[in-house]
Each structure stands twice: as structure tokens, then as C-alpha cells.
BAMI-16760 format. One record per atom (N, C-alpha, C, CB): residue number from 1; residue in one letter; atom name; x, y, z. Coordinates in Angstrom, 1 decimal. Glycine has a CB too. Example, Ala and Ser with C-alpha at 12.3 -4.5 7.8 and 13.67 -1.06 7.14 Angstrom:
REM residues 2
 num residuo atomo     xx     yy     zz
   1       A     N   13.2   -5.7    7.8
   1       A    CA   12.3   -4.5    7.8
   1       A     C   13.2   -3.3    7.8
   1       A    CB   11.3   -4.5    9.0
   2       S     N   12.8   -2.2    7.1
   2       S    CA   13.7   -1.1    7.1
   2       S     C   12.9    0.0    7.9
   2       S    CB   14.1   -0.6    5.7
REM end
This chain:
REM residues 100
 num residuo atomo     xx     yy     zz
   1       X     N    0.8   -1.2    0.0
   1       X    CA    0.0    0.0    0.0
   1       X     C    0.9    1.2    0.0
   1       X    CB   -1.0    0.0    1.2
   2       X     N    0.5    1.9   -0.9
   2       X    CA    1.0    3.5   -0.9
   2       X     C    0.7    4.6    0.6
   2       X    CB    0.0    4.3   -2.4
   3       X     N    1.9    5.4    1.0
   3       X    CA    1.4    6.1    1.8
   3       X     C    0.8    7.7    1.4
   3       X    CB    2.2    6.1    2.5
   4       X     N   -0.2    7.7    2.3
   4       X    CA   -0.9    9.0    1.5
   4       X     C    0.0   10.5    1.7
   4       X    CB   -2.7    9.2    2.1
   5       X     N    0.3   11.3    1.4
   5       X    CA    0.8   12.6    1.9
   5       X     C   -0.4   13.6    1.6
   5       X    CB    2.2   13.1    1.2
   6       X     N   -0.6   14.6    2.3
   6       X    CA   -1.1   15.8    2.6
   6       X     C   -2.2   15.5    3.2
   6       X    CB   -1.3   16.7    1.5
   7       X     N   -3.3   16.5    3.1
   7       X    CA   -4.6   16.7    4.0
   7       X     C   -5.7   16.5    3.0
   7       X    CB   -4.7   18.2    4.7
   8       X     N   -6.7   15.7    3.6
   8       X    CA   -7.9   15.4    2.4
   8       X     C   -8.9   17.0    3.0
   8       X    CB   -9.1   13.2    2.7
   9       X     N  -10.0   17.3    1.8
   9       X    CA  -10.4   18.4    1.6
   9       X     C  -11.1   18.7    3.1
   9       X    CB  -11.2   18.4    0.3
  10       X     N  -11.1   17.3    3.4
  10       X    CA  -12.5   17.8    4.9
  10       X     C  -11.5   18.0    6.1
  10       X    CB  -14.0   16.3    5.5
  11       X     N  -10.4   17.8    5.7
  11       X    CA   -9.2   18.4    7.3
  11       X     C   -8.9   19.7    6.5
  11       X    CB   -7.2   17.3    7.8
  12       X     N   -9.2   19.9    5.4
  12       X    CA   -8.6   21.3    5.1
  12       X     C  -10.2   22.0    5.6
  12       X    CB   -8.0   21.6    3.2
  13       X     N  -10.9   21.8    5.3
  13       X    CA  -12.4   22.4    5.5
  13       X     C  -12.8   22.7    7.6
  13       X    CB  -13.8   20.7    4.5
  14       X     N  -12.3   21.3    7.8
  14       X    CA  -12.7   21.5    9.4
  14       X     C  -11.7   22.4   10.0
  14       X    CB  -12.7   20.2   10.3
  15       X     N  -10.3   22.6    9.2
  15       X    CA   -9.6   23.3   10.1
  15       X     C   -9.7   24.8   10.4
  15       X    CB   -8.4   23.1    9.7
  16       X     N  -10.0   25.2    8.9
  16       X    CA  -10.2   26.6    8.5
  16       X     C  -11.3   27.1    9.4
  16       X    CB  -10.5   26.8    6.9
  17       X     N  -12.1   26.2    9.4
  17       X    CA  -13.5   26.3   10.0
  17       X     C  -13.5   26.8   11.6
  17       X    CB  -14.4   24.8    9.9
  18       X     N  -12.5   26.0   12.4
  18       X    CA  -11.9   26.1   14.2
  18       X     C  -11.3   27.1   13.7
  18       X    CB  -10.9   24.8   15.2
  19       X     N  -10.2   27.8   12.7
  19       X    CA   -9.5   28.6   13.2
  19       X     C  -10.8   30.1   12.8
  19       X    CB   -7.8   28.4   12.6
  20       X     N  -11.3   30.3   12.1
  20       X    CA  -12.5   31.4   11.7
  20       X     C  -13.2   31.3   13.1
  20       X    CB  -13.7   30.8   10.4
  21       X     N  -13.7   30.3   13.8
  21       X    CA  -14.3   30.5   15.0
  21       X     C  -13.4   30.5   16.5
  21       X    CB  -15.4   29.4   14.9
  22       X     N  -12.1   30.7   16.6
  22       X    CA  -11.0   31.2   17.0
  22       X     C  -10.4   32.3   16.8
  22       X    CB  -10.5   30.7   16.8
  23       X     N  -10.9   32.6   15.7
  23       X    CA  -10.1   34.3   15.3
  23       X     C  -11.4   35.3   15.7
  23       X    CB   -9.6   34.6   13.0
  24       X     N  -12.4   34.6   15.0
  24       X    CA  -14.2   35.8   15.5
  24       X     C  -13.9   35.7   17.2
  24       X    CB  -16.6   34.6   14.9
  25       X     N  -13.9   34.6   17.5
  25       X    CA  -13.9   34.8   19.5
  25       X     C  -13.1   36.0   19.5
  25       X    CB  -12.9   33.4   20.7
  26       X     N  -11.5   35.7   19.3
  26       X    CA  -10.3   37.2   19.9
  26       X     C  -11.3   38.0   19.6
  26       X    CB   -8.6   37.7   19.1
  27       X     N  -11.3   38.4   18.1
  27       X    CA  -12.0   39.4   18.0
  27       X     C  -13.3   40.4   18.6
  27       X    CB  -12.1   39.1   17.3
  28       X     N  -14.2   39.7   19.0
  28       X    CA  -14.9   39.6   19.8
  28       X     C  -14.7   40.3   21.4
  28       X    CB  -14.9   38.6   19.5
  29       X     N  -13.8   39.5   21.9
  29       X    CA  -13.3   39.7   23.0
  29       X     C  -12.3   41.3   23.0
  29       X    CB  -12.5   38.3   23.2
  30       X     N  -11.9   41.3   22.0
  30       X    CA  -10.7   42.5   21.3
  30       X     C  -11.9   43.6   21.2
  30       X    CB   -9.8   42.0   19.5
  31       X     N  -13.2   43.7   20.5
  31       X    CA  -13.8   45.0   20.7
  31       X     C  -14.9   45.4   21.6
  31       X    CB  -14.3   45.2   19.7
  32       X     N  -15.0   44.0   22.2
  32       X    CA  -15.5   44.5   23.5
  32       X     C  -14.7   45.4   24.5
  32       X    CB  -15.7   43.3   24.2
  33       X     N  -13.1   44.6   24.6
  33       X    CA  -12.6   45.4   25.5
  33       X     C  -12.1   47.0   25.0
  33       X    CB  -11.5   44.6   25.9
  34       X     N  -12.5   47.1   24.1
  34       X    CA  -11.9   48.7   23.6
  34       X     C  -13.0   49.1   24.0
  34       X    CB  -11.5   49.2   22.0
  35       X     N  -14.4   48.9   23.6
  35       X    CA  -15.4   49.6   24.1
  35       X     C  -15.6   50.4   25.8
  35       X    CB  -16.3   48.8   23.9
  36       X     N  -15.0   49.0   26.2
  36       X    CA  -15.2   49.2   28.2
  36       X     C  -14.2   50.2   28.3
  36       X    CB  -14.6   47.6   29.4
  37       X     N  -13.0   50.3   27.5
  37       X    CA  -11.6   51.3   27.7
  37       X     C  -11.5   52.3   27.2
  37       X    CB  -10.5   50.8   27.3
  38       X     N  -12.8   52.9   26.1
  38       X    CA  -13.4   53.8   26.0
  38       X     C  -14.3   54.7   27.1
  38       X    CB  -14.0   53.4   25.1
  39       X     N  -15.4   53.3   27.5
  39       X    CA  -16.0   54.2   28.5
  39       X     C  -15.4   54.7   29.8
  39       X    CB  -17.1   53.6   29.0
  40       X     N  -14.4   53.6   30.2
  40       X    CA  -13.9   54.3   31.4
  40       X     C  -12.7   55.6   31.1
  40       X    CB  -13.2   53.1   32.3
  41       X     N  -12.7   55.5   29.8
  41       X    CA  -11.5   56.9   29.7
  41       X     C  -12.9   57.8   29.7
  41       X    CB   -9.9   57.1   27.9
  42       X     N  -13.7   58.0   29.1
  42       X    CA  -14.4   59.3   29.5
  42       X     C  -15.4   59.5   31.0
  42       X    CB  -15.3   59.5   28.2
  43       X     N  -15.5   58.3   31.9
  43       X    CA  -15.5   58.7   33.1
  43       X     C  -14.5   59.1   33.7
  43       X    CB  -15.9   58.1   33.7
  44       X     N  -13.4   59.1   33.5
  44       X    CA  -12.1   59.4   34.3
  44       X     C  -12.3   60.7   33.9
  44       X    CB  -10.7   58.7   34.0
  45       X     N  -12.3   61.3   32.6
  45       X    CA  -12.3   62.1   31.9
  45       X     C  -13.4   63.5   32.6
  45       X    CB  -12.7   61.3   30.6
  46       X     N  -14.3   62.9   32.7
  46       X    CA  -15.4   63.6   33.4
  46       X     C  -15.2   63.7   35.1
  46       X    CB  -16.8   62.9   32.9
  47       X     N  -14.8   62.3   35.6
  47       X    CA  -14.4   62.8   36.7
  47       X     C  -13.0   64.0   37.1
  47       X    CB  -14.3   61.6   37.4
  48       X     N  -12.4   63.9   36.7
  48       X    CA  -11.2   65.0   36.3
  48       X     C  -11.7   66.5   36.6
  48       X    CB  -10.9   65.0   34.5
  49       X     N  -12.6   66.7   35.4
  49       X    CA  -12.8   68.1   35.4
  49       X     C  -14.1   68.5   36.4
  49       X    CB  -13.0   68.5   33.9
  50       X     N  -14.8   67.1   37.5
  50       X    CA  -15.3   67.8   38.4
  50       X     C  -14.9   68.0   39.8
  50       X    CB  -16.4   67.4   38.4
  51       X     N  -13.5   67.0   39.8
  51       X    CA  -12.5   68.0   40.6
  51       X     C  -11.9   69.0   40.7
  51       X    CB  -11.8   67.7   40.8
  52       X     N  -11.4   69.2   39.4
  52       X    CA  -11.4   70.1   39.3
  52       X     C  -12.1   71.6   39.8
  52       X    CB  -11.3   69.8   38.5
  53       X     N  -13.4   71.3   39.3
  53       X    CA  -14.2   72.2   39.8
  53       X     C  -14.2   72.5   41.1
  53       X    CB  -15.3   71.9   39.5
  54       X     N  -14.2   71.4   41.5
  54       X    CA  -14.4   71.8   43.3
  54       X     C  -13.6   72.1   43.8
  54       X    CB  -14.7   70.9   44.2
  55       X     N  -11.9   72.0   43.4
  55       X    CA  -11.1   72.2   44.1
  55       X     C  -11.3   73.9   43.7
  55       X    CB   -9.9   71.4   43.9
  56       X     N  -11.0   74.3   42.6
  56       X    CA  -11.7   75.8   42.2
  56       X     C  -12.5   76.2   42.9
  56       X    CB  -12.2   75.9   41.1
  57       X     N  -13.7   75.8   43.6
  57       X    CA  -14.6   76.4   44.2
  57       X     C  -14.3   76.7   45.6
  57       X    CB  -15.6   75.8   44.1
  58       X     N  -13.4   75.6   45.8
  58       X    CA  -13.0   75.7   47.4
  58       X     C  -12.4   76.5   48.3
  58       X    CB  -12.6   74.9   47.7
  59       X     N  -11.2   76.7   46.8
  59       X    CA  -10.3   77.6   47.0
  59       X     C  -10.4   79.5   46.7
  59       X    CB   -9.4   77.0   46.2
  60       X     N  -11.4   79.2   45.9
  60       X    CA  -12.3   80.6   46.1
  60       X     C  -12.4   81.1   47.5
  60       X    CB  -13.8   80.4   45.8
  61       X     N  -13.6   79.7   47.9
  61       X    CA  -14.4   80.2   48.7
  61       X     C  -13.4   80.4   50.6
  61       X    CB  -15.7   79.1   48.5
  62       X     N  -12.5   79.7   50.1
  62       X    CA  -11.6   79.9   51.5
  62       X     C  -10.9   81.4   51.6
  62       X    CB  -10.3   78.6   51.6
  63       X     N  -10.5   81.6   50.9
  63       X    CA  -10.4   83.6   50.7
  63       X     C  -11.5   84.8   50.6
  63       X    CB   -9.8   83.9   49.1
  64       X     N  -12.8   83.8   50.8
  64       X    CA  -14.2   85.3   50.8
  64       X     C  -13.8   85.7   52.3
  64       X    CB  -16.6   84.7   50.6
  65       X     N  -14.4   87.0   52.4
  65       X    CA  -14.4   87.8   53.7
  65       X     C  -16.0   86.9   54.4
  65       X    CB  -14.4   89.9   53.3
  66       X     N  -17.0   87.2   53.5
  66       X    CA  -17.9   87.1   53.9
  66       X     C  -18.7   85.9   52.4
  66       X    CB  -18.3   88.5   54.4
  67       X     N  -19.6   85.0   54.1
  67       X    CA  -20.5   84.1   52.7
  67       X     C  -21.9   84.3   53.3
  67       X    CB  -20.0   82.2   52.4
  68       X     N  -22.7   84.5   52.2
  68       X    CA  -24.3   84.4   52.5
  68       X     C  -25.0   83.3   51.8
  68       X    CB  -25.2   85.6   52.2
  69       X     N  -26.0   83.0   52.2
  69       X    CA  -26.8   81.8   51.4
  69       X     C  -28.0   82.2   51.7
  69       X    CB  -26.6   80.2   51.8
  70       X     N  -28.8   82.2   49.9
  70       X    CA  -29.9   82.5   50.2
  70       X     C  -30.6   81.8   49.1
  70       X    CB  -30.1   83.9   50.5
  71       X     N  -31.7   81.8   48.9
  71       X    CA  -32.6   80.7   48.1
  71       X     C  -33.2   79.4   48.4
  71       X    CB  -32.0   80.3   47.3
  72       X     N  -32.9   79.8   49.9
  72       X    CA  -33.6   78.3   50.8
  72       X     C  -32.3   77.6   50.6
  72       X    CB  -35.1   77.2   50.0
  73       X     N  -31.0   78.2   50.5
  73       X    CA  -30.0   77.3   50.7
  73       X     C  -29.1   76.9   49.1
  73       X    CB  -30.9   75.9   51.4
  74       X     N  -29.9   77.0   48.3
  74       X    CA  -29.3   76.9   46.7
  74       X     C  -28.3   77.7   46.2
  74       X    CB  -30.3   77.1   45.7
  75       X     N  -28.1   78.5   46.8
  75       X    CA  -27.5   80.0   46.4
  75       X     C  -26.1   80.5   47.3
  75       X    CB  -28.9   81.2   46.9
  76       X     N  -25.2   80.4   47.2
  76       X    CA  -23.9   81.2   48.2
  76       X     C  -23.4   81.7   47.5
  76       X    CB  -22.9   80.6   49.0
  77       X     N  -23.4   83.2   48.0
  77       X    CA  -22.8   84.4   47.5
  77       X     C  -21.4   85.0   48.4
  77       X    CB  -24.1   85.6   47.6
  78       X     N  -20.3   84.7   47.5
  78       X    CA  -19.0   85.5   48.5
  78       X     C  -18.7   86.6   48.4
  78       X    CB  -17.7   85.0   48.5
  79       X     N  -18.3   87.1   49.4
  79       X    CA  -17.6   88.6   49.0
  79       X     C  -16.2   88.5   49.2
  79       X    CB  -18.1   89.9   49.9
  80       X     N  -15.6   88.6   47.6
  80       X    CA  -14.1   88.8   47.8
  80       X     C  -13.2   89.8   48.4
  80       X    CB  -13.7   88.8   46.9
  81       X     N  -11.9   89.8   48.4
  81       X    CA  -11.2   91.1   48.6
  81       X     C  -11.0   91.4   47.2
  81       X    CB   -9.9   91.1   49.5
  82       X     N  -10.4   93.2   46.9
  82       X    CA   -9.9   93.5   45.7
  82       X     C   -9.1   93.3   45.4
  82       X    CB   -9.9   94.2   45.3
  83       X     N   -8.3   92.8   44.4
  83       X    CA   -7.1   92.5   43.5
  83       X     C   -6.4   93.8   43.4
  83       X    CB   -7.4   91.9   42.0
  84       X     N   -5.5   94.3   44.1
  84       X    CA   -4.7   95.2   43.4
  84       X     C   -4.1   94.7   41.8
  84       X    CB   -3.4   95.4   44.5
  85       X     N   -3.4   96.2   41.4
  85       X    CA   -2.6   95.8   40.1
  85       X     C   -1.2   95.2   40.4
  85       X    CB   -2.4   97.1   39.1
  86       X     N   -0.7   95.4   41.7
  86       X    CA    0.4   94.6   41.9
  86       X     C    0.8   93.4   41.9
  86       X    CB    0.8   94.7   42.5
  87       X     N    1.8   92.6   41.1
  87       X    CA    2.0   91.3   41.2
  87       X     C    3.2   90.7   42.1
  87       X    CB    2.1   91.0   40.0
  88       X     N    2.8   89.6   42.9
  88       X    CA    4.3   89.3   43.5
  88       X     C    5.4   88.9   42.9
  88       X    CB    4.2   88.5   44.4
  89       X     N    6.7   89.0   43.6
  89       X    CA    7.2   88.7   42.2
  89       X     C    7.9   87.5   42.8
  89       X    CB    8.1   89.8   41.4
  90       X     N    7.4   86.7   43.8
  90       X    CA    7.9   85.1   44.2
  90       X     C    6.8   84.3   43.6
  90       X    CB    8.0   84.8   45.8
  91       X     N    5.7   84.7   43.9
  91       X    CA    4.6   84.5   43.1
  91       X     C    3.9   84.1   42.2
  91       X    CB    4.4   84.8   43.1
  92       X     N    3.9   85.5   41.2
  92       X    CA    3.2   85.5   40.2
  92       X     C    2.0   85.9   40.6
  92       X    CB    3.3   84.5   39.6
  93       X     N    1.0   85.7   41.7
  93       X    CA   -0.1   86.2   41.9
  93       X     C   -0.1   87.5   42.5
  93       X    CB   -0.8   85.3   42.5
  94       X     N   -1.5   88.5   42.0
  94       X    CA   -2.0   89.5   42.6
  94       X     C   -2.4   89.2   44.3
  94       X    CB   -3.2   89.8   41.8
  95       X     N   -1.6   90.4   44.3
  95       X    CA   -1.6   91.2   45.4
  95       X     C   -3.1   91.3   46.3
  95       X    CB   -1.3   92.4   44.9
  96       X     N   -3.8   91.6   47.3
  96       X    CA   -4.7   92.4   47.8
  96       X     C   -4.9   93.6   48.0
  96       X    CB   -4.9   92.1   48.5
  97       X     N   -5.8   94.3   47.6
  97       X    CA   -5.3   95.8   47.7
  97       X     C   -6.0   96.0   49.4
  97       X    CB   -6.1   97.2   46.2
  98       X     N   -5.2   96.8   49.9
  98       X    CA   -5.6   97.4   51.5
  98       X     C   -6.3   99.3   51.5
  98       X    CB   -3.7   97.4   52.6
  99       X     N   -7.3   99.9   51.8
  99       X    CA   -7.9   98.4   52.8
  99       X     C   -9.3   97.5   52.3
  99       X    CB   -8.4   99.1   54.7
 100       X     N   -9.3   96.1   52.6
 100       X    CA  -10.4   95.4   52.4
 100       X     C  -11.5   96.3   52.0
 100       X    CB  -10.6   94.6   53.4
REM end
């Protein structure tokens, strides 16, 4: 008896077939995870700039002379000091002008 060499059509057919439904899985798996690594970069994204915010607000609000609230509470109004035109010059920031 002769020995056969190569692959008959249905090992060529079944193989192609496991590796198509091996390559669609990664794939699969591959744009799912970009999706999730999308969403969490724009919650980071958004959480960012609402720290931001607050730290901005905070730091405002720790330099008012005076704070009121009014609107049943919705509403705080500060009163700053004035900015002179002088700048420090260790600084970079304005000055206070005196008096308050």
C-alpha cells in the first residue's frame, strides 16, 4: 500500500472552520474590550474636570471675607477682597489691595 501525503479536503475544510471561529472569539473579546476602555477613559475624563471644579470652588471660597446663602439654601454668594494691580514677584499672583 501507498502512503498517502497531505490533507484530504475535509481536514482542510474543518480546520479553516476552528480557526474562523477562533479568530471571530479574539476578535470579539478584542472589541469588547476597547469599548469598556473607551467608557472608562471618558469617566475618568469627566471625573477629572469635576474635581477640578471643586477644588476651584473651594479655593475661592476659603479667601471670601464674607459668605451668605440664600434661596432656601441653593444660592452662596461670597464677598471677595480686591485685586490690586500689583504682582508678587515670588509668586506671580495678585496682590490684595488694603484696605479690604
Amino acid at each position: 500500500m501507498r502512503k498517502r501525503r497531505g490533507s484530504s479536503i475535509v481536514e482542510v475544510v474543518m480546520g479553516a472552520g476552528l480557526m474562523m471561529l477562533i479568530t471571530l472569539g479574539t476578535m470579539s473579546l478584542l472589541v469588547s474590550g476597547l469599548r469598556y476602555a473607551t467608557r472608562t477613559t471618558s469617566d475618568l475624563t469627566m471625573s477629572t474636570k469635576n474635581a477640578q471644579a471643586l477644588r476651584w470652588i473651594s479655593e475661592l471660597s476659603r479667601g471670601a471675607m464674607t459668605a451668605t446663602i440664600t434661596n432656601a439654601g441653593s444660592q452662596i454668594n461670597f464677598a471677595l477682597p480686591k485685586d490690586s494691580a500689583v504682582t508678587d514677584a515670588y509668586t506671580g499672583e495678585k496682590e490684595v489691595a488694603y484696605p479690604l
